[in-house]
N, C-alpha and C positions, 0 to 999 in steps of 0.2 A: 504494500500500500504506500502510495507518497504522500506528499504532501498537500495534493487535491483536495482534499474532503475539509481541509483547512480554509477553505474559502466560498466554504457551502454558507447563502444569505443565514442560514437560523442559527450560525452561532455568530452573527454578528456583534452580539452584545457581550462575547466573552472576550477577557482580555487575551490578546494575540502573544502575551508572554507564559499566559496558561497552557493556550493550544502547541507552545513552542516545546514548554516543557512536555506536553504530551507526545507530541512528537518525537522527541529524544530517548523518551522511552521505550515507543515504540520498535525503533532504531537500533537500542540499545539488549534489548531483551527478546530480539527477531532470532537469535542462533541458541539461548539458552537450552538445554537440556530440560526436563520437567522439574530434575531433581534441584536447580538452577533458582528454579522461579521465586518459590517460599525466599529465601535469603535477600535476593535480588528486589523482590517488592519489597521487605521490610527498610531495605537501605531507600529503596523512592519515597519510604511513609516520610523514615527521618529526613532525608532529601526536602521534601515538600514543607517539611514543620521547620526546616531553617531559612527555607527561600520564603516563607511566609504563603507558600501555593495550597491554595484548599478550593473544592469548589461544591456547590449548593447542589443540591438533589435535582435542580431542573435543570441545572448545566449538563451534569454527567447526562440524565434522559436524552439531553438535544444531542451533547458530544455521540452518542452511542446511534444513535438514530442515523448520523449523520455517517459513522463509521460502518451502519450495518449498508447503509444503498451504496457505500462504496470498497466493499468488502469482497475479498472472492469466498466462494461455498468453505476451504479451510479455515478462514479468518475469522467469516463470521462462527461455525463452530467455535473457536477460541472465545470470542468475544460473549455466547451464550452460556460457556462453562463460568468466565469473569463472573458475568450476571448474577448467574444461579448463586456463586459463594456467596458472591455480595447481598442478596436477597437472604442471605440465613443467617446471619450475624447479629 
C-alpha cells in the first residue's frame, strides 16, 4: 500500500503528521514476522505517548475505512484481525 489513501477527502481533518506517522509504520512493520508484531506495537504505543500522537475513535473509523477501499484482499485481512483485537480490549 503507498501513500494514496493518505489523501483520500474524509481524512481531511486529520493532522497530516498523524497520517505520516501512520504511514511509517506501516512501512516499518511490512517485513515483520508474527512473532515481531506484539514487541514492535508496544514500542509504537510508547513511540506515540512521547511524540504526543493519539487519535479519537472517529479518526481511527475514517483512517481504517479509508485503508480498507485501498487495500489488497491480504491487507485488508490484516487490517480485520487489527480490528477484531482492538474491539476486545
Amino acid at each position: 500500500m503507498q501513500n494514496d489513501w493518505m489523501k483520500d477527502e474524509s481524512l481531511k481533518n486529520i493532522d497530516p503528521y498523524k497520517l505520516e506517522f501512520l504511514q511509517a509504520l506501516v512501512f516499518e512493520s511490512s517485513n515483520l514476522k508474527k512473532e515481531q508484531m506484539l514487541p514492535f506495537l508496544m514500542a509504537v504505543a510508547k513511540r506515540g505517548q512521547e511524540k504526543k500522537v493519539s487519535f479519537s475513535d472517529d479518526e481511527i473509523n475514517a483512517i481504517v475505512e479509508v485503508l480498507r477501499k485501498h487495500a489488497t484482499p491480504d491487507e485488508t485481512a490484516k487490517i480485520e484481525k487489527i480490528m477484531a483485537m482492538r474491539t476486545r480490549r
